[in-house]
C-alpha positions in Angstrom: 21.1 9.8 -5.9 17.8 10.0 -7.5 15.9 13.1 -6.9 12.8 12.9 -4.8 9.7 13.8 -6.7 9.3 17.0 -4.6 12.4 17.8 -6.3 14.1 18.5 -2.8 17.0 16.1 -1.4 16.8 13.3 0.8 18.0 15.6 3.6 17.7 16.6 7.2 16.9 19.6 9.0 20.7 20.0 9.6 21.2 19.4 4.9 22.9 16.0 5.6 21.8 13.6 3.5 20.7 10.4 5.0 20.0 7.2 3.6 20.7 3.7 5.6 20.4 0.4 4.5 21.1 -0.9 7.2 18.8 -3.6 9.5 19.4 -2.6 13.3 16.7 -3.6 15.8 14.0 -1.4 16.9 13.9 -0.3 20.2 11.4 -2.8 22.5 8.8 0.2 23.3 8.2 0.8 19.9 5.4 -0.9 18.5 6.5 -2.9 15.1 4.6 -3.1 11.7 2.3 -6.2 11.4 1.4 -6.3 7.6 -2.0 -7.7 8.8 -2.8 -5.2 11.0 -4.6 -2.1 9.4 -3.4 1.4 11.0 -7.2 1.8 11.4 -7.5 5.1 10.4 -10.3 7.1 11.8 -13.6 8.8 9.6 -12.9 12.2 12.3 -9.7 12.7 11.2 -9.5 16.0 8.9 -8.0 15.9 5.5 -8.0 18.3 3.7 -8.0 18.0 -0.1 -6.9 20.9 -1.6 -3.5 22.7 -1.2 -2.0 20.0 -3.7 -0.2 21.5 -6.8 2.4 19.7 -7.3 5.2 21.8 -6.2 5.2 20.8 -2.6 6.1 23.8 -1.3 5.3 25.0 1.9 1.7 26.5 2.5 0.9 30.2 3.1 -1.8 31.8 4.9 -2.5 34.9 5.9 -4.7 34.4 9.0 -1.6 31.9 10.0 -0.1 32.3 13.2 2.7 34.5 12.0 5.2 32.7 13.6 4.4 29.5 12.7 4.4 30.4 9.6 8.1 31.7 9.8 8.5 28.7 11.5 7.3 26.4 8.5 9.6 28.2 6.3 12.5 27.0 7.8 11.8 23.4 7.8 12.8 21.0 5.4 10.2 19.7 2.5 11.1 15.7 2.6 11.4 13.9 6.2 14.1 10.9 6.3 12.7 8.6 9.0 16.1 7.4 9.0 17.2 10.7 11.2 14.1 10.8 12.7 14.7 7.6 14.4 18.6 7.4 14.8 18.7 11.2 17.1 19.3 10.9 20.5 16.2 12.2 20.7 13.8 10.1 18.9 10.7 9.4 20.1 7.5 8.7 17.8 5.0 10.0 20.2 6.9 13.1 19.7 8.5 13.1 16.1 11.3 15.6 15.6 10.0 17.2 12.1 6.8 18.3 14.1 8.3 19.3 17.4 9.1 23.3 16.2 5.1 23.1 15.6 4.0 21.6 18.7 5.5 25.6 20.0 3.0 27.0 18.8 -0.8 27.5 19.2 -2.9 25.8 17.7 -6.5 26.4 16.6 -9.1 24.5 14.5 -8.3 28.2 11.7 -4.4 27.1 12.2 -5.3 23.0 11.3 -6.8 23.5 8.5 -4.9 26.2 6.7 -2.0 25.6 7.9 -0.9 22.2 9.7 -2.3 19.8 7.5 -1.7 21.5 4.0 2.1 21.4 5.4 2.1 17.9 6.6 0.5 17.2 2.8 3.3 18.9 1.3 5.7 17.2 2.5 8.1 14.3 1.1 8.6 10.9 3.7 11.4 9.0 2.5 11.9 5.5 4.2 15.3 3.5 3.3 14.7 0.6 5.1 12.2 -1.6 6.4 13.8 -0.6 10.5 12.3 2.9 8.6 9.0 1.5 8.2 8.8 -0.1 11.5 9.7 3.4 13.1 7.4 5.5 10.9 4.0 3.1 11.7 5.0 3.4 15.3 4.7 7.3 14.4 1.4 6.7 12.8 0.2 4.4 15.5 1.3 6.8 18.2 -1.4 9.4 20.3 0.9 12.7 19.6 -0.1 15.4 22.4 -2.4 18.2 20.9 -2.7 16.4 17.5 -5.9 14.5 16.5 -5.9 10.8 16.6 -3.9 9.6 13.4 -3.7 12.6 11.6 -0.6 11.7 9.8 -1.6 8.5 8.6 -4.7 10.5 6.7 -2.4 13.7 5.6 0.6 11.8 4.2 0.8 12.4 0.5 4.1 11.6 -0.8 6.7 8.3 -0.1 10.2 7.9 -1.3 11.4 4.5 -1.0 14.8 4.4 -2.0 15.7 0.9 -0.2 12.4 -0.9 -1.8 15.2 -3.4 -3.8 16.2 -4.6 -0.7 12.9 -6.3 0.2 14.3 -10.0 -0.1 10.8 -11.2 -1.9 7.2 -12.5 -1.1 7.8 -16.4 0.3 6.0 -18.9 1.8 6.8 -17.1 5.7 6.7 -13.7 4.0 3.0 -13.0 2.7 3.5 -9.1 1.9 6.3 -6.6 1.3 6.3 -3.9 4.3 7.1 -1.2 2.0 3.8 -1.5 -0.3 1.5 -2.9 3.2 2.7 0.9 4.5 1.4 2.6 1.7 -1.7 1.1 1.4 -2.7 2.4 4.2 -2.2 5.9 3.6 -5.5 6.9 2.3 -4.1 10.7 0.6 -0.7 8.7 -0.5 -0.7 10.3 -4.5 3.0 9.7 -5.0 5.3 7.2 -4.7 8.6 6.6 -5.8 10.4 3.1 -5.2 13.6 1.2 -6.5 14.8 -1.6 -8.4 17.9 -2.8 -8.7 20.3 -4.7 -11.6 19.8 -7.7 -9.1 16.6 -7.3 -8.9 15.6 -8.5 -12.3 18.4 -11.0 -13.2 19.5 -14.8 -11.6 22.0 -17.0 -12.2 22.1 -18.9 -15.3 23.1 -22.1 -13.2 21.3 -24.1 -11.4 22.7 -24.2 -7.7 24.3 -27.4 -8.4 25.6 -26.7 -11.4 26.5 -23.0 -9.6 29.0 -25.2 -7.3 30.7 -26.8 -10.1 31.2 -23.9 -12.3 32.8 -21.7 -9.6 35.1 -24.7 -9.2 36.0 -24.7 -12.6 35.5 -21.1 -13.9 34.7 -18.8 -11.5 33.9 -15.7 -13.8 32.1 -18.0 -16.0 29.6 -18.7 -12.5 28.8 -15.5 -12.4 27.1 -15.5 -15.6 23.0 -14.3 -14.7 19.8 -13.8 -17.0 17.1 -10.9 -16.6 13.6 -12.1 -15.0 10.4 -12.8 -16.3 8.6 -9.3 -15.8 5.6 -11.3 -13.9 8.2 -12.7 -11.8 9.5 -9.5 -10.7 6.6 -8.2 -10.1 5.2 -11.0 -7.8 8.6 -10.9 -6.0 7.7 -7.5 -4.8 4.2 -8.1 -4.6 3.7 -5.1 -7.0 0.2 -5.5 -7.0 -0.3 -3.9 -4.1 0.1 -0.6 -5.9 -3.4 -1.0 -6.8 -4.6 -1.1 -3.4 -3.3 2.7 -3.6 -6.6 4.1 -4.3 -5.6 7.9 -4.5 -2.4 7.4 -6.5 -1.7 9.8 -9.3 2.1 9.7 -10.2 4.7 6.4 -9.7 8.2 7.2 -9.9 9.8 3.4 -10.5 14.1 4.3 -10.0 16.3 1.9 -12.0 19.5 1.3 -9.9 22.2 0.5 -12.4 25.0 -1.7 -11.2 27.2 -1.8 -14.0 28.8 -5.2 -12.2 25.3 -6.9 -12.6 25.4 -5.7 -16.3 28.6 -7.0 -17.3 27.2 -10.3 -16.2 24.0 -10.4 -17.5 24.4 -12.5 -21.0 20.8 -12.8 -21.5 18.3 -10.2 -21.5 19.1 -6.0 -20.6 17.9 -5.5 -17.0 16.6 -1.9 -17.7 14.6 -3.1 -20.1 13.1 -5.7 -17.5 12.2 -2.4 -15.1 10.9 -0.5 -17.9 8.7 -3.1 -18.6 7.5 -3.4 -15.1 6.7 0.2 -15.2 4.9 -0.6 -18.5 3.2 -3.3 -16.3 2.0 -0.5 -13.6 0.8 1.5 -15.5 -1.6 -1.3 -17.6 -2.9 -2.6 -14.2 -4.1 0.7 -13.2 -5.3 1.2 -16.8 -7.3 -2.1 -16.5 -9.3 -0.6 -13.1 -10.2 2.5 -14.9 -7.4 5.0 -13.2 -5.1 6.7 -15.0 -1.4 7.1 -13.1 1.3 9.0 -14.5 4.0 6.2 -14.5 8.0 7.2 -14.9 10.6 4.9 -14.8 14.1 7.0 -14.0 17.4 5.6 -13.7 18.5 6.5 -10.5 21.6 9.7 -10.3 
C-alpha cells in the first residue's frame, strides 16, 4: 500500500489498517453529499495558518492543557473515515478521532495552539465515495463545544486511495465526489489520489466486435489500448484540482495491475498516468501556481 504523504499508515487508533472499497448504504440520518451543494463554510471560523511544516506531527505547546497534550500524543496522525463510520459507535455529530478531546477543557488559548494546529496536522483518508458521504455529514454536522464548521476550514491533507473507482463524469454524473469534497476544503494543501491500469486503457474492440472475438478467441478479446491523456483526465474531471486554491503538493499513485498490462498491446499505461501528472502540474503552471506534482506507483 502506498504510503500516505504524512508518511504514517492508513491506520486506526487500534494500528489496523483499513481501507474498503466497498459501496454499502449510508445510514438514513445522515445527511449525503450533493456535489452542488457548497459546505458553506463560514468567515468566523478560525484557521490558523501557521503550524504547517511538513512533517505532520503532532503540535506542542507549553501553555497546553497538559493533559491534552498527553492526550494528542497518543492519537494516530491519519484518520480512515472508513473506521470512523463502520464502529458501533459512529456518529458524525460526534466523530471518534475527536471524542478523547471533547474530555477536556477547552479555551479560546487551547483552540488556537493547540486544537486546530492538530486537526491541521493530521492525514483524512477516504476509500470510498460511502467515505465521502460520511465525512461531509461530519463537516456538515454542529459538534457540541466546537465552532460551526471548523473542520471543513482546518482540514489540510486528503488520501484518496479508492479515487480509481469513480466510474467517470456522464451525462447523469456532472462531477466526481472525490474532487467536489476537496474543493471545498479551503486549507486542503495536499492531496494524494489513485489511478489504476484500468483506468487509462479500453478495449481494442468495439462492443460488437467485443462479442464476436470472445466467441472466437477469448484471450485475444481481451486485448485493450492506453487512453488519450485528455480523456483520462475528463473522465475524472481532473480539472477540478484547480478549483483547489491552497494546494501545494499532489501525490498522483499509479496502481499497477500486472493483468491489465499483459493485455495492453498499445500504449504503456504508466506512461498514460505520468503524463496526466505532467498534465497537473501544466494546468496549475498555466494559473500562475506552482504545485509540487509526484506521480508514485503505489507499494
Amino acid at each position: 500500500m502506498e504510503a500516505d504523504m504524512s508518511g504514517n499508515s492508513n491506520t486506526s487508533q487500534n494500528g489496523s489498517t483499513e481501507v474498503s472499497r466497498s459501496e454499502t448504504p449510508l445510514n438514513a440520518s445522515v445527511q449525503t453529499f450533493a456535489p452542488g451543494q457548497a459546505l458553506q463554510i463560514s468567515s468566523s471560523s478560525a484557521i490558523v495558518t501557521n503550524g504547517i511544516n511538513g512533517t505532520h506531527s503532532h503540535p506542542a505547546s507549553a501553555s497546553a492543557n497538559p493533559t491534552l497534550q498527553t492526550t494528542l500524543r497518543t492519537l494516530p496522525t491519519t484518520i480512515s473515515i472508513t473506521t470512523e463510520r463502520t464502529s458501533p459507535a459512529a456518529d458524525p455529530t460526534r466523530p471518534l478521532f475527536l471524542t478523547p478531546i471533547l474530555t477536556s477543557p477547552i479555551t479560546p488559548q487551547v483552540w488556537t495552539t493547540t486544537i486546530l494546529a492538530y486537526i491541521r496536522s493530521l492525514t483524512f483518508t477516504l476509500a470510498s465515495t460511502t467515505d465521502i458521504y460520511y465525512f461531509t455529514a461530519i463537516l456538515r454536522s454542529p459538534i457540541p463545544d466546537f465552532p460551526p464548521l471548523f473542520l471543513a476550514s482546518n482540514i489540510t491533507t486528503l488520501s484518496l486511495p479508492g479515487f480509481h473507482w469513480f466510474s467517470g463524469i456522464s451525462l447523469n454524473r456532472v462531477s466526481n465526489p472525490y474532487l467536489t469534497l476537496s474543493t471545498h476544503l479551503p486549507s486542503l494543501s495536499h492531496l494524494s489520489f489513485t489511478l489504476h491500469s484500468a483506468s487509462v486503457t479500453t478495449s481494442v474492440w468495439g462492443e460488437r466486435q467485443m462479442v464476436e472475438m470472445e466467441r472466437a478467441d477469448p484471450t485475444r478479446a481481451r486485448a485493450r489500448k492506453t487512453l488519450r491523456v485528455a480523456a483520462v483526465c475528463e473522465t475524472y474531471d481532473l480539472k477540478a484540482l484547480f478549483l483547489c486554491t491552497a494546494l501545494q503538493k499532489v501525490r498522483v499513485v499509479y496502481v499497477r495491475s500486472e493483468t491489465v498490462e499483459g493485455f495492453t498491446v498499445v500504449g504503456e499505461p504508466e506512461g498514460v498516468v505520468r503524463e496526466v501528472g505532467e498534465w497537473v502540474r501544466e494546468g496549475f503552471r498555466g494559473l500562475g501556481r506552482v504545485v509540487e506534482v509526484k506521480v508514485v506507483r503505489e507499494g
